[in-house]
GUSE-128882 format. One record per atom (N, C-alpha, C): residue in three letters; x, y, z. Coordinates in steps of 0.05 Angstrom, whole numbers, plus 5000, padded with zeros to 4 digits. Last residue first. Layout:
<gubas>
ALAXYZ;...
</gubas>
This chain:
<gubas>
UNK851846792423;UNK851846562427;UNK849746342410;UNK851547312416;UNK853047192391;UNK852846882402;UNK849947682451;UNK847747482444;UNK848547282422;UNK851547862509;UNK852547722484;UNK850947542481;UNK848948132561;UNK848048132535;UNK849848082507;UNK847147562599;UNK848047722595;UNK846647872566;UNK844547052591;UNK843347152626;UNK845647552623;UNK842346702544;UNK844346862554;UNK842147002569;UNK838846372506;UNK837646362540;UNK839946492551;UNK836346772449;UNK837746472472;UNK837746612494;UNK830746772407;UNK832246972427;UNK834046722441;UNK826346622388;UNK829046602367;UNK831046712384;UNK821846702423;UNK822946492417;UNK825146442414;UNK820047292412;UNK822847202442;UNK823846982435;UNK817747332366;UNK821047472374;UNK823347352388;UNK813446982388;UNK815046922370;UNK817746972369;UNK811847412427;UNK812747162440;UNK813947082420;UNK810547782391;UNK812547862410;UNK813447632430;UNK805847692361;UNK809047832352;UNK810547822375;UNK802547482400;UNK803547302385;UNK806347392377;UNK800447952425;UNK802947722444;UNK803347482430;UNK799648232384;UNK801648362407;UNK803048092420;UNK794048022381;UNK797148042348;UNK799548142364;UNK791647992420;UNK791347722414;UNK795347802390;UNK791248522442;UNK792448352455;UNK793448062444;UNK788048712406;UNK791148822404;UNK792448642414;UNK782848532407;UNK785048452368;UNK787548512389;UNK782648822458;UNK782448522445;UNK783648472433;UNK782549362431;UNK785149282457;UNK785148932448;UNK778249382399;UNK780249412397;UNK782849242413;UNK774049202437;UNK774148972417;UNK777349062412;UNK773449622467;UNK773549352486;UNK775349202452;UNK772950032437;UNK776050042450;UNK775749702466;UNK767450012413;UNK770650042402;UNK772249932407;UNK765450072480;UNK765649892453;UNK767049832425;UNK766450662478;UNK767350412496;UNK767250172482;UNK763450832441;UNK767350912437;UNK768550662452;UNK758650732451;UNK759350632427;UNK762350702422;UNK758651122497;UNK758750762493;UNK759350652481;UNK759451622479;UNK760551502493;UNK761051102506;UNK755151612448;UNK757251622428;UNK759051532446;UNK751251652490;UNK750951382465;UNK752751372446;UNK751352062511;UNK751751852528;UNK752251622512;UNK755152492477;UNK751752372478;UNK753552182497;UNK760952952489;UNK760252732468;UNK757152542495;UNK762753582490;UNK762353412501;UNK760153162479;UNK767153782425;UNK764453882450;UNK763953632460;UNK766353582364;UNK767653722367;UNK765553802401;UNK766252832337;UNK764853192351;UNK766753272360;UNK770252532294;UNK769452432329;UNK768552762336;UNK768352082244;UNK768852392243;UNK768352452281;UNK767151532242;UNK769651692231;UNK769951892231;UNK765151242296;UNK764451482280;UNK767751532259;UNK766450602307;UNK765150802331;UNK763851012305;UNK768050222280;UNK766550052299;UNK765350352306;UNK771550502237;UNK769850332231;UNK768050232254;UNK774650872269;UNK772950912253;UNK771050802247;UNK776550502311;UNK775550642311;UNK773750732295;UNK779650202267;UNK778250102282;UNK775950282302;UNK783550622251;UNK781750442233;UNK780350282246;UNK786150752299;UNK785350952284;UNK782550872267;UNK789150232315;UNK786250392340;UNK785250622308;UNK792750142257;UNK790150002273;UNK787750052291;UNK795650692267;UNK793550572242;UNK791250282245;UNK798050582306;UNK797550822306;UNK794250692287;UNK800350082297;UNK798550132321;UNK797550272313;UNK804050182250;UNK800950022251;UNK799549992271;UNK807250572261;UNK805450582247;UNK803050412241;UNK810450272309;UNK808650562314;UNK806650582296;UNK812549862270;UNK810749912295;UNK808550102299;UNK815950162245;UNK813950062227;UNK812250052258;UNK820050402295;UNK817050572264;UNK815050462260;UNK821149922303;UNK820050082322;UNK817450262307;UNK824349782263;UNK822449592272;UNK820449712286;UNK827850252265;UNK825750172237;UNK823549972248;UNK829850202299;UNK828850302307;UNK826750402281;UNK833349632294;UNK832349712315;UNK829649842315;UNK835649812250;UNK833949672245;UNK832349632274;UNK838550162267;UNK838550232252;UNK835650052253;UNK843149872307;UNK840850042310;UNK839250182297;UNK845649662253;UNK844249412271;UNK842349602289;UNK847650042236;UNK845149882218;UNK844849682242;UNK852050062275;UNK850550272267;UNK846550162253;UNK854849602284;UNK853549792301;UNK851649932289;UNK858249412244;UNK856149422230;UNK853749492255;UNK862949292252;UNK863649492238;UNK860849552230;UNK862748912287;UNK863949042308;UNK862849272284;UNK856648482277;UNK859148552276;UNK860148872273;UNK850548422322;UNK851748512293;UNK855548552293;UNK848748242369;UNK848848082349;UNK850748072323;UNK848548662399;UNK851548512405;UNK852048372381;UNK844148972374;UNK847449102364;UNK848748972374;UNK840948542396;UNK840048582368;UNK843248702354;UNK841448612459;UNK841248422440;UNK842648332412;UNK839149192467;UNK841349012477;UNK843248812454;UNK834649112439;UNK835549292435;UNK838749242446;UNK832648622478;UNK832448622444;UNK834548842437;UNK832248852526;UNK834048622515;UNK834448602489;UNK829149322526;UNK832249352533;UNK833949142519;UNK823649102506;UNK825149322489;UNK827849392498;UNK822148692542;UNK822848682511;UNK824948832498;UNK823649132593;UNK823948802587;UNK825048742561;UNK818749422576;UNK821349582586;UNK823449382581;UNK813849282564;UNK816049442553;UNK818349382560;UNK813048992620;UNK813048892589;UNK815249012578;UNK812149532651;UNK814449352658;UNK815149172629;UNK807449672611;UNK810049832608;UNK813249702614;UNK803149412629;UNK804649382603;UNK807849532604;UNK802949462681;UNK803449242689;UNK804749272648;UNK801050072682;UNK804449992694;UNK804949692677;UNK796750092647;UNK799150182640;UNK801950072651;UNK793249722682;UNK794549642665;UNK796949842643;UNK793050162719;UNK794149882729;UNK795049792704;UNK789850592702;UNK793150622708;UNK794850372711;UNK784850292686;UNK786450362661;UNK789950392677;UNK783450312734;UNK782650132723;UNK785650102705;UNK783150872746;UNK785350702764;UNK785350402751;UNK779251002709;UNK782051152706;UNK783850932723;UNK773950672698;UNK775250812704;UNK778150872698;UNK771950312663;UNK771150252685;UNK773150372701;UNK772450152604;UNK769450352618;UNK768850282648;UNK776849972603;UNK775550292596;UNK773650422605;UNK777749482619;UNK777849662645;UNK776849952623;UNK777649082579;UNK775949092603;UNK775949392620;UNK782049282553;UNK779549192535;UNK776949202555;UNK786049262591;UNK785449552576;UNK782149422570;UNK787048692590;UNK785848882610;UNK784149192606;UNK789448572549;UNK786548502548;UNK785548592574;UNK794148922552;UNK792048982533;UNK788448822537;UNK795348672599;UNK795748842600;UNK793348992584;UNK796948132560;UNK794748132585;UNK793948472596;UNK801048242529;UNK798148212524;UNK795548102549;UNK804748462573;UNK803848682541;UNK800548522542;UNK805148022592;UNK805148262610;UNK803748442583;UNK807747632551;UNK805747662565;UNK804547772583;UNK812947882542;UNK810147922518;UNK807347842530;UNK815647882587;UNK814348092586;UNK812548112559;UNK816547302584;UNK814847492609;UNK813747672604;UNK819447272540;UNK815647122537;UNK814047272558;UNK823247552555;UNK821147702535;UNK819347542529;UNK825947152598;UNK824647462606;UNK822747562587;UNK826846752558;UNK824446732580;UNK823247032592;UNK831046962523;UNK828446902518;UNK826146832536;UNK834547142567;UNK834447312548;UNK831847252544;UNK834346912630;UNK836446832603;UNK833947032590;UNK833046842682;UNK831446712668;UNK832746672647;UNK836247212712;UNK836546952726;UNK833946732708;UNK837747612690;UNK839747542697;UNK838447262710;UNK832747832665;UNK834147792645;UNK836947602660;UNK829747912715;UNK828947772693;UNK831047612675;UNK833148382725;UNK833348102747;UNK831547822736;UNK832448772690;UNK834948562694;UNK834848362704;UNK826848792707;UNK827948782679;UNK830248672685;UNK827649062749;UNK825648762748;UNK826248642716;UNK830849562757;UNK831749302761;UNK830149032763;UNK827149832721;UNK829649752712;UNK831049562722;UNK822850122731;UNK822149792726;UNK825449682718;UNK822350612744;UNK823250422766;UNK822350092756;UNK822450812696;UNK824250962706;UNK824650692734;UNK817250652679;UNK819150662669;UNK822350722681;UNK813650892707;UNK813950552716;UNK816450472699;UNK813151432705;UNK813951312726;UNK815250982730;UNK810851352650;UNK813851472663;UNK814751422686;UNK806651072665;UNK808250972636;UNK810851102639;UNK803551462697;UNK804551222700;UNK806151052677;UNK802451902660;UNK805951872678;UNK805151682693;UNK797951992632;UNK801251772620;UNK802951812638;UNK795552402650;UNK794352162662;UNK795851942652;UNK799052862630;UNK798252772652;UNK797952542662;UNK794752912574;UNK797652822573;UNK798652732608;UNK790653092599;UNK790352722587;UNK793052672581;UNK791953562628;UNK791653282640;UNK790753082625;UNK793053872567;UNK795253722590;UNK794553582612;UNK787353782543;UNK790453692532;UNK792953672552;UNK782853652593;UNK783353792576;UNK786953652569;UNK777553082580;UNK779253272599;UNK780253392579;UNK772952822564;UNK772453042571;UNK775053212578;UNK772652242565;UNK772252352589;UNK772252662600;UNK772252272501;UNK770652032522;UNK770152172556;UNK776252642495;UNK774052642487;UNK772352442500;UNK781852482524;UNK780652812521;UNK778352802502;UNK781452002527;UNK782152212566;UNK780952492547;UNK781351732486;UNK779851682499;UNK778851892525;UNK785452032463;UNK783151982446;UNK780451982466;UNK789651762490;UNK789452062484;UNK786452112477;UNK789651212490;UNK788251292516;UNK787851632510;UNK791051032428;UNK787951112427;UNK786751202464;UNK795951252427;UNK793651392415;UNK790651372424;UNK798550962467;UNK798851222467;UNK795651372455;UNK797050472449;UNK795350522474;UNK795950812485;UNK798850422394;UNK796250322404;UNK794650422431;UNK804550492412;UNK803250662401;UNK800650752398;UNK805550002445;UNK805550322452;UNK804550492439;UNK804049602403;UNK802849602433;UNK803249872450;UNK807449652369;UNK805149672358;UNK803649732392;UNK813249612396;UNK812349872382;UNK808249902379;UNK813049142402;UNK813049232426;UNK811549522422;UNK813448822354;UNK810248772372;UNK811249002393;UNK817849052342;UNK815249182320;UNK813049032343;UNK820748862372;UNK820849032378;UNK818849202357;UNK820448212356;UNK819048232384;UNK819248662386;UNK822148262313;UNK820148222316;UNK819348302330;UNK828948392327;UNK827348552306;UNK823748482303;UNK828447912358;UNK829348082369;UNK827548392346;UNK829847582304;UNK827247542341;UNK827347842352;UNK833747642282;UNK830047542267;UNK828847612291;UNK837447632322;UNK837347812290;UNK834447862295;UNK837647122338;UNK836847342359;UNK836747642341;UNK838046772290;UNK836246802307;UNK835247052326;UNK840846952239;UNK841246942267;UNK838646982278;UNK838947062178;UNK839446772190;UNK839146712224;UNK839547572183;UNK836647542197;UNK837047172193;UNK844747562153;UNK843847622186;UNK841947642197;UNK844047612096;UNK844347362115;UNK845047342150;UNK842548132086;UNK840748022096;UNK840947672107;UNK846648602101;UNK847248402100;UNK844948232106;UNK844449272069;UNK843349042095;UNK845348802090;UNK847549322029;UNK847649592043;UNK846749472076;UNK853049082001;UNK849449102009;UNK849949252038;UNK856848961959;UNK857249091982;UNK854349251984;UNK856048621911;UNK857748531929;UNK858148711963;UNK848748431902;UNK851048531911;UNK852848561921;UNK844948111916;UNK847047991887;UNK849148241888;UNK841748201955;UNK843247901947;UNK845247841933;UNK840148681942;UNK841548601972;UNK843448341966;UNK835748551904;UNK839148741890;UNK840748741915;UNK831848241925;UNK833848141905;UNK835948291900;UNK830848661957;UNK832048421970;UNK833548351951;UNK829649061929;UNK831049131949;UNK831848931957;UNK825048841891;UNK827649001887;UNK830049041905;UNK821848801948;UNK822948561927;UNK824848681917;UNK820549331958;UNK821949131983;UNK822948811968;UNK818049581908;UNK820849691922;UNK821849431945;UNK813049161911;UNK815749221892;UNK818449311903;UNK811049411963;UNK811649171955;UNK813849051942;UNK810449871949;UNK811949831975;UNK813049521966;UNK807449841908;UNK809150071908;UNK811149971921;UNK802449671939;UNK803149571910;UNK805549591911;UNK801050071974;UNK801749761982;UNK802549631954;UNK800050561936;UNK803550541963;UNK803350211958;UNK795650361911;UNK797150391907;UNK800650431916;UNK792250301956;UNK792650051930;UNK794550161923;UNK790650891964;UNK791850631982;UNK793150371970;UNK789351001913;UNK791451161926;UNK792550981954;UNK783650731914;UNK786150721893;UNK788850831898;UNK781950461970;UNK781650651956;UNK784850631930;UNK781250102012;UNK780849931986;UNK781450181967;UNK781850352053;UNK784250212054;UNK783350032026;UNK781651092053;UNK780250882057;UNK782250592051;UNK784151562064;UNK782651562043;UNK781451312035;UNK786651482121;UNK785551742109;UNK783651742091;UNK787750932141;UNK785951122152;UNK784551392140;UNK790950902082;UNK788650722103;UNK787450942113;UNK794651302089;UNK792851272073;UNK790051152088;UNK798651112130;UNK797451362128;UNK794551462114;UNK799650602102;UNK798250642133;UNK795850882146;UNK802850792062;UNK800650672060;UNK798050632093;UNK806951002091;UNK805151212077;UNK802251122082;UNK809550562106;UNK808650782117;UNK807551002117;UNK810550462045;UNK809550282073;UNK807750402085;UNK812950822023;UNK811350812018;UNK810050572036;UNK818650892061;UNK817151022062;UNK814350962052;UNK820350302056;UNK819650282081;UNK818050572069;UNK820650281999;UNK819450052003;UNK818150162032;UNK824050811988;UNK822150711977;UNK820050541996;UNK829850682020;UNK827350882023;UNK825050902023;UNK830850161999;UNK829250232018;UNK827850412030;UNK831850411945;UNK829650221949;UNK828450151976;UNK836750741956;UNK833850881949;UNK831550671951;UNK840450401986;UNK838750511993;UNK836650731988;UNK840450041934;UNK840550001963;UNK839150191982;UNK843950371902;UNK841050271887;UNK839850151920;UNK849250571938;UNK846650801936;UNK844150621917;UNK851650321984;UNK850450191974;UNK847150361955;UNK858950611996;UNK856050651997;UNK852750451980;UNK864350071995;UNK862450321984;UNK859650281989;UNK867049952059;UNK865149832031;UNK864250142022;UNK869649942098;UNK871550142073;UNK869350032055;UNK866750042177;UNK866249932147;UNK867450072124;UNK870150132234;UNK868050342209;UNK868649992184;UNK874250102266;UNK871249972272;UNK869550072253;UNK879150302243;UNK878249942245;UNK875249902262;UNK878950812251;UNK878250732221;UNK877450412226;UNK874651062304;UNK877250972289;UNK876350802257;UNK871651622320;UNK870951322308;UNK873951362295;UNK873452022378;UNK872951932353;UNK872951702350;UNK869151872442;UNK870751782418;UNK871351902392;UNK865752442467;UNK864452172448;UNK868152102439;UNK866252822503;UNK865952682518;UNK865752442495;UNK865653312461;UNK868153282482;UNK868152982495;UNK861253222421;UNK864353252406;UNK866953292431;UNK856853072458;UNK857952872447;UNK860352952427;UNK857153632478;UNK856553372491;UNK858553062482;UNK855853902441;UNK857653972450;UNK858653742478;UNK850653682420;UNK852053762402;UNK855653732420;UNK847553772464;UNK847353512452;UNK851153452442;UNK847254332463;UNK848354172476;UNK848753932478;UNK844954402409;UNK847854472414;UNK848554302445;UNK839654162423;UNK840954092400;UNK844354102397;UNK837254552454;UNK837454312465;UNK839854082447;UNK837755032424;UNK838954992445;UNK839354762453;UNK833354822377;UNK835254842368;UNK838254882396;UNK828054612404;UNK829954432397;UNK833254502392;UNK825555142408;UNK826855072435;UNK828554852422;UNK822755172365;UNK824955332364;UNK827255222385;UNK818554862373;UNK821254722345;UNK823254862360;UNK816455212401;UNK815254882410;UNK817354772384;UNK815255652382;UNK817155642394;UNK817655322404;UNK810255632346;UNK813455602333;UNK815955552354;UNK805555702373;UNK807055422372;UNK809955392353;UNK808356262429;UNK806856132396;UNK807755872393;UNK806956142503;UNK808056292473;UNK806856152445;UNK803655942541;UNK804756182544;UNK805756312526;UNK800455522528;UNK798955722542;UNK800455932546;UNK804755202501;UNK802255362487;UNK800755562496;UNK806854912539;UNK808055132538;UNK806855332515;UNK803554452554;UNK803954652583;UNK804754962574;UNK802854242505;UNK800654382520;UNK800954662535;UNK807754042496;UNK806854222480;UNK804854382490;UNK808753722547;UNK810653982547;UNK808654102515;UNK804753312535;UNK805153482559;UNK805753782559;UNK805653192482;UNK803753332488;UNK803553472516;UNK811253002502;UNK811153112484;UNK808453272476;UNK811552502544;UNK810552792547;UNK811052922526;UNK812752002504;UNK809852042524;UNK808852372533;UNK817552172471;UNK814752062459;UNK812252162478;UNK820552212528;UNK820252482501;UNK818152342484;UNK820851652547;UNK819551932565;UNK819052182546;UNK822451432512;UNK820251312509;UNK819151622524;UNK828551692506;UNK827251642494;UNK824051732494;UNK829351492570;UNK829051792562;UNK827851832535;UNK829051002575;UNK826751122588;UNK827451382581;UNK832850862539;UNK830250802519;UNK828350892552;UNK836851012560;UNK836451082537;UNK833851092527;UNK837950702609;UNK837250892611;UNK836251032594;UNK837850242582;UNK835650322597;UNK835350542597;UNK843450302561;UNK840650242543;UNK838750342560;UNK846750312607;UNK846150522594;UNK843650612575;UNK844949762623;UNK844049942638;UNK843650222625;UNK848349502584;UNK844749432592;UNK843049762607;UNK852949692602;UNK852049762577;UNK848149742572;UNK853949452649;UNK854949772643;UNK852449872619;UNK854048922634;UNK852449002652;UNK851849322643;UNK859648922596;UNK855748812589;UNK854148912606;UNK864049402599;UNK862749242618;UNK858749202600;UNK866449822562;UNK866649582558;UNK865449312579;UNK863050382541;UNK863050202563;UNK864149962551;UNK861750762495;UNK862750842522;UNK863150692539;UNK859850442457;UNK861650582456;UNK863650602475;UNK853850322472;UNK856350132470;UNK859450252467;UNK852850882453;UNK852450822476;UNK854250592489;UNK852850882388;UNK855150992416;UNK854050882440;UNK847950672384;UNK850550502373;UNK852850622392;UNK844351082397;UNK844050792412;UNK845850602405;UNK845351512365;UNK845751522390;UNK844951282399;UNK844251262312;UNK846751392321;UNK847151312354;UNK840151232295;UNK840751072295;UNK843751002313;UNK837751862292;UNK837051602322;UNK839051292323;UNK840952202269;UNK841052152298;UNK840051902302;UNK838852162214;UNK841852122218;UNK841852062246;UNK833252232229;UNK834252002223;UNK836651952221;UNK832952752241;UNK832752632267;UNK833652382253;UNK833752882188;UNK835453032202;UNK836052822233;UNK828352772164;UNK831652712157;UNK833752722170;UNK825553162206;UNK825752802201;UNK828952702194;UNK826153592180;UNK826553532207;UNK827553262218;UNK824053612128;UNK827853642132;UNK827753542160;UNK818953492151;UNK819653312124;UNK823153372132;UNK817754082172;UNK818153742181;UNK818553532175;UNK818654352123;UNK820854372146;UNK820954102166;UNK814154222092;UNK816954202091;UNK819154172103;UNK810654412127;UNK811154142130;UNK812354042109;UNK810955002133;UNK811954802158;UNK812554472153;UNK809655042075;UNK812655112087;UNK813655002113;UNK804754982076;UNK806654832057;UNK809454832070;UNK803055222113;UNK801854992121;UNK804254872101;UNK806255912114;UNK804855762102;UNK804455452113;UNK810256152143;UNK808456382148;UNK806156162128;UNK816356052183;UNK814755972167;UNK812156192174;UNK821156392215;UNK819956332181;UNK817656242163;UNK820755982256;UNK820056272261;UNK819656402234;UNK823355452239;UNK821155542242;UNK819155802257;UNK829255502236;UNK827455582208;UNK824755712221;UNK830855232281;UNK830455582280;UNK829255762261;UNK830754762260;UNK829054772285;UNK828455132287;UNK834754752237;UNK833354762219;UNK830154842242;UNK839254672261;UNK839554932248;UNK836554952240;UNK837954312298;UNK838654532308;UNK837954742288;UNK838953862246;UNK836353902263;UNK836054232280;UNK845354012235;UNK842154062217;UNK839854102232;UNK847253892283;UNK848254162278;UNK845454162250;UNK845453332281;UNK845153462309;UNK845353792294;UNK848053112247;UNK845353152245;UNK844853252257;UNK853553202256;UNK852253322232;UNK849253352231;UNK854052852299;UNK854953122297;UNK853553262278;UNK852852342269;UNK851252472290;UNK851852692294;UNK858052322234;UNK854852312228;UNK852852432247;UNK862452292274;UNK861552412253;UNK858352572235;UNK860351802300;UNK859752012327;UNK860052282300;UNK860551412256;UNK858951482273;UNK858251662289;UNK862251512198;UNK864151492223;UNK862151622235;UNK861951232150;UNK863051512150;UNK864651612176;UNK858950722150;UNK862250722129;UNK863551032134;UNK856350762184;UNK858750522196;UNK860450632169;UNK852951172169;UNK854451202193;UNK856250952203;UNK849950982127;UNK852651122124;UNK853951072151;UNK847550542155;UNK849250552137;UNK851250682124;UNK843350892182;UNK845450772197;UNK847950692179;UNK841251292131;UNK843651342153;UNK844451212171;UNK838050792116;UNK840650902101;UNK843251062118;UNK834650682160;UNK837150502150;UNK839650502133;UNK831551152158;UNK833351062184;UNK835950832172;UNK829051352124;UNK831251372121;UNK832651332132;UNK823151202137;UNK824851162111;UNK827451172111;UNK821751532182;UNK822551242176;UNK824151142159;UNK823052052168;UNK824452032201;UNK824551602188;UNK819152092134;UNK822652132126;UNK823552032143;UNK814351972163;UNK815251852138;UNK818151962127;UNK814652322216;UNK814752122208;UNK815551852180;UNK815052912186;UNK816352702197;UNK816952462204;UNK809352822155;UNK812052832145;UNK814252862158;UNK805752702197;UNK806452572179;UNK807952572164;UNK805253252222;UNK806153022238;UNK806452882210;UNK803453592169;UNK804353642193;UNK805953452205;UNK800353212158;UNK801853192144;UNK804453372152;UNK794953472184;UNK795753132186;UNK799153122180;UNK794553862164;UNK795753802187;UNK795453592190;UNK791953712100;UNK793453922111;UNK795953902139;UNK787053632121;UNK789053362109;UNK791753512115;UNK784354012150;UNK785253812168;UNK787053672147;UNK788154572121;UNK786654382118;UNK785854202144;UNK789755222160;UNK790254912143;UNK788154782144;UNK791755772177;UNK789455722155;UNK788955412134;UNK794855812208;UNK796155852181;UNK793355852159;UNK792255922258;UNK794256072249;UNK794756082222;UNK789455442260;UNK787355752267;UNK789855902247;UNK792555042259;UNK791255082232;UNK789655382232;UNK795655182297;UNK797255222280;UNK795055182257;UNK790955042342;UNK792455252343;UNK793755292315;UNK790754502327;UNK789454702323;UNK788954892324;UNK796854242342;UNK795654272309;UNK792854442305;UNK798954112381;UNK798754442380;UNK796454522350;UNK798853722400;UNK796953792411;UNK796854172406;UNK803253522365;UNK799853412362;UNK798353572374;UNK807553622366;UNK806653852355;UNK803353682350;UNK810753272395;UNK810053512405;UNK807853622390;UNK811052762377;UNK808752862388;UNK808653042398;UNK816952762351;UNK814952582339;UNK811352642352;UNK819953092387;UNK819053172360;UNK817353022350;UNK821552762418;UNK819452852432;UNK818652992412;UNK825752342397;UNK823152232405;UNK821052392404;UNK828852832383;UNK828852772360;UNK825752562376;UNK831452902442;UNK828953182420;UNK828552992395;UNK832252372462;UNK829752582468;UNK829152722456;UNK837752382424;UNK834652142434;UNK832552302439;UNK839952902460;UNK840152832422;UNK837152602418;UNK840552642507;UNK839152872496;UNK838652882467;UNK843552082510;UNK840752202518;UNK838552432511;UNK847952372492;UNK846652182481;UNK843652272483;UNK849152792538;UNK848752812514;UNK847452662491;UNK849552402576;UNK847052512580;UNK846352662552;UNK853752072558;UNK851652012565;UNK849352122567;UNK857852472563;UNK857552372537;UNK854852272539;UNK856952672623;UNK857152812597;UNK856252692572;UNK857752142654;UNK855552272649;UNK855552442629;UNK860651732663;UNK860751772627;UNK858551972635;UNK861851622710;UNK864251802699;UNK862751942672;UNK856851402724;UNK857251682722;UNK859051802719;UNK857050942693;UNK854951092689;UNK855851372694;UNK864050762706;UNK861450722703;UNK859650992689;UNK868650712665;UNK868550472689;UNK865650472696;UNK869750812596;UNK868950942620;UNK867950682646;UNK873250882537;UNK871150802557;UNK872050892582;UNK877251322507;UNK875351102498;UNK872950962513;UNK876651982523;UNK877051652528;UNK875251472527;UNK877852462484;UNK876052362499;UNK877052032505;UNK880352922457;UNK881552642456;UNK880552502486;UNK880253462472;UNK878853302448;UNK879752952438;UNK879953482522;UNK877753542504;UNK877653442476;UNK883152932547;UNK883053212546;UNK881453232527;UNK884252452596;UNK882552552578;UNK883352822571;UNK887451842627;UNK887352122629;UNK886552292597;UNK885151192624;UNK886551482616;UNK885251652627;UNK882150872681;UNK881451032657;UNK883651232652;
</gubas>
C-alpha cells in the first residue's frame, strides 16, 4: 500500500484493519441514519405529553422520515455516480449533523416533523453512499464480503437498538437530545470519511446529465407507495385517500418506466433487471426486509403489551438478533464459499420461513421459544442480505455503484414498509384496532396470540416464496463476481 497523507488517502487497503478509519466511518454514517429510523418510537409519548400531538400527528413523526428517507434513495444514488460519491456523502453527512441540532428549536408537532421530513432527505444522500464506498476500499472479493458484513451488522444493529438507546437515554434528558446526539456522531463520520475515503476520480463517475423528469417520477411512484401503506393501516385500505396514493403510485411507476425507456440518459438503466442476479437479488432483499420488519414490529408490540414489559427490556429481549448477527458471519461465507451464491439464499430463505412459521407456534409459548427462532431467522438474514447486497453492486457497472446501492436499499424500504403494514393490518383486523392502554384481559391476550399465530403464518408462506424466487435468478459463484 502507498504511502498516504491526509488528504490523498489511498486508494485501497490490504485488510479490514488498515481501512479501520475509513471503515468505521462508513459504518458510522450507516448507523445514525439506520438508528434514526426507530429511535424516536419509543419516545413518541413523551413528545406528544410535550408538544401537545395528535396520535395522527406522531405517527408522522416517524413517517416522514421514512417517506423522504424512501423516495429519494434512487435519486441520490444517481446523483452520486454523476457528482462524485464520497462528495455527496460529505454533504449529507454535514446536512443531517446540521439539521440534527435544529431540534432544540423545535417548540410545535409541525415543526418536528418537518425537520424529520429534511432528516430523511438528508439520510437518503447517505445510505446509498456508504455501501458503494465500501467496495472502494478493497480490491480483494473476500475483503469486500466481509466489509459488507460488517456493514449491514452495524446497520441492522442501529435499526434493532434504536428503542434501546431511546429508552435508556429518556430516563435521563429530553427527547430532543435523542436527534441532538446525531449531530457529533455525524462529524465524525464526517471527518472519517474526508481523510481515510478516496477522492472519486472522474473515470469511475458517470458525464450523463442528471435524469431530472426521472427522478421526480420516482420520487413520486416510490413515495406515494409508501405512503399508501401508511394509509392502509391508518384510514382503512378501501378508503378514498388510500385509493388514492395506490392509483397515484401506479401512474407515477408507468410514467417512470416508459420515460426510462425512451430516454437517452435514464436515470435507472432498466435493461439491467434483464440480469438475473439484478432481478433476484433486488427480490430476495424486499423478502428479507418484509421478514425484519414484521418481526421487529410486531415482537415490540407483543414484549411490551402482551407480556407487559417495560420499553427498554422489550428493546432488550432483540439482542439475540444482535448477537447472532455479529457471529453468524462465518456460516454465511462458508455457505456462500462451498454452495455458490444461489444455494446459500434458498438456505437462508428457508431459515426465514421456517423461522417465521416457528414464531407462529412459539408466541404463546414463551420467550426462549420466540429467542430460538430469532437466531435461527436472523442467520437467514444475514446470508440473503450480505450476498445479494454483495452481489447486486458487482452486478452493476464500474460508473453505476452508486444506484446499484441505491436500489439495494429501496428494496429494503419497500420491505420494511409492507411488513411493518402487514403485522399492523392484521392485527387490527384479527385482534382490536385500538390496543389499551394498562395491563391487557386474559381474553385480549389470546385473541393477540391468535393474531400473531395466523400472522407469522401468511409471513412465512410470502417470505419464503419472495426470497427463494430472488435466490433462483442468483448463479452458483462461490465468490462475489456476480457478472458471471
Amino acid at each position: 500500500m502507498s504511502t498516504t497523507t491526509p488528504d490523498a488517502p489511498s486508494r485501497t487497503y490490504p485488510s479490514l484493519r488498515a481501512a479501520w478509519i475509513p471503515l468505521a466511518a462508513l459504518c458510522l454514517a450507516f448507523f445514525v441514519e439506520m438508528v434514526d429510523n426507530t429511535l424516536l418510537t419509543i419516545a413518541l409519548p413523551t413528545i406528544g405529553r410535550d408538544l401537545g400531538s395528535s396520535t395522527t400527528a406522531l405517527q408522522w413523526v416517524t413517517g416522514a422520515y421514512s417517506l423522504t428517507f424512501g423516495g429519494l434513495l434512487l435519486t441520490a444514488g444517481s446523483m452520486a455516480d454523476r457528482l462524485g460519491r464520497r462528495r455527496v456523502l460529505l454533504v449529507g453527512l454535514s446536512v443531517f449533523g446540521a439539521l440534527s441540532l435544529c431540534a432544540v428549536a423545535v417548540s410545535t408537532t409541525d415543526e418536528l416533523v418537518a425537520l424529520r421530513a429534511a432528516l430523511g432527505l438528508a439520510a437518503a444522500a447517505m445510505a446509498p453512499i456508504t455501501n458503494s464506498l465500501v467496495f472502494r476500499l478493497f480490491d480483494d472479493a473476500a475483503l469486500r464480503m466481509r466489509a459488507m458484513s460488517v456493514m449491514i451488522v452495524v446497520g441492522m444493529s442501529g435499526f434493532v437498538l434504536g428503542p434501546v438507546i431511546g429508552g435508556t437515554a429518556l430516563a435521563h434528558v429530553r427527547w430532543e437530545w435523542l436527534l441532538v446526539v446525531n449531530a457529533p456522531i455525524a462529524l465524525v463520520a464526517f471527518l472519517g470519511v474526508r481523510y481515510g475515503v478516496a477522492a472519486d476520480r472522474p473515470e469511475d463517475l458517470t458525464d450523463d446529465a442528471l435524469d431530472l423528469p426521472g427522478a421526480v417520477l420516482s420520487i413520486g411512484a416510490i413515495g406515494l407507495a409508501c405512503w399508501s401503506l401508511t394509509s392502509g393501516v391508518e384510514h382503512g385500505w378501501l378508503s378514498w385517500v388510500t385509493l388514492a396514493s395506490v392509483g397515484g403510485a401506479l401512474a407515477a411507476a408507468v410514467a417512470f418506466v416508459r420515460h426510462e425507456r425512451r430516454t437517452a440518459a435514464p436515470m435507472l438503466d432498466l435493461r439491467l433487471f434483464s440480469v438475473g442476479t439484478v432481478r433476484g437479488a433486488v427480490l430476495a432483499q424486499v423478502g428479507t426486509a418484509i421478514a425484519m420488519a414484521s418481526v421487529m414490529f410486531g415482537l415490540i408490540l407483543h414484549f411490551q403489551y402482551a407480556y407487559g414489559w417495560s420499553p427498554v427490556r422489550a428493546g432488550l429481549a432483540n439482542l439475540p438478533i444482535i448477537v447472532t448477527m455479529l457471529l453468524a458471519s462465518p456460516v454465511s461465507e462458508q455457505l456462500a464459499r462451498r454452495f455458490g451464491h444461489r444455494v446459500a439464499c434458498l438456505v437462508g430463505a428457508a431459515l426465514m420461513a421456517g423461522s417465521l412459521a416457528g414464531l407462529s407456534w412459539g408466541v404463546d409459548h414463551g420467550y426462549v421459544a420466540i429467542a430460538v427462532c430469532m437466531v435461527a431467522m436472523t442467520v437467514g438474514l444475514r446470508t440473503v442480505m450480505t450476498i445479494c447486497a454483495v452481489a447486486l453492486v458487482e452486478a452493476m457497472p464500474a460508473n453505476r455503484t452508486s444506484i446499484g446501492t441505491a436500489l439495494n436499499d429501496t428494496a429494503q424500504e419497500v420491505g420494511t414498509s409492507v411488513g411493518t403494514a402487514v403485522v399492523g393490518t392484521l392485527i387490527a383486523v384479527l385482534v382490536t384496532t385500538r390496543l389499551p392502554a394498562g395491563a391487557w384481559s386474559d381474553a385480549l391476550v389470546a385473541s393477540f396470540f391468535h393474531g400473531e399465530r395466523l400472522t407469522y403464518g401468511l409471513l412465512a408462506v410470502v417470505v419464503g416464496l419472495v426470497v427463494a424466487g430472488g435466490a433462483l435468478s442468483l448463479t452458483d459463484s462461490r465468490a462475489t463476481d456476480e457478472h458471471a
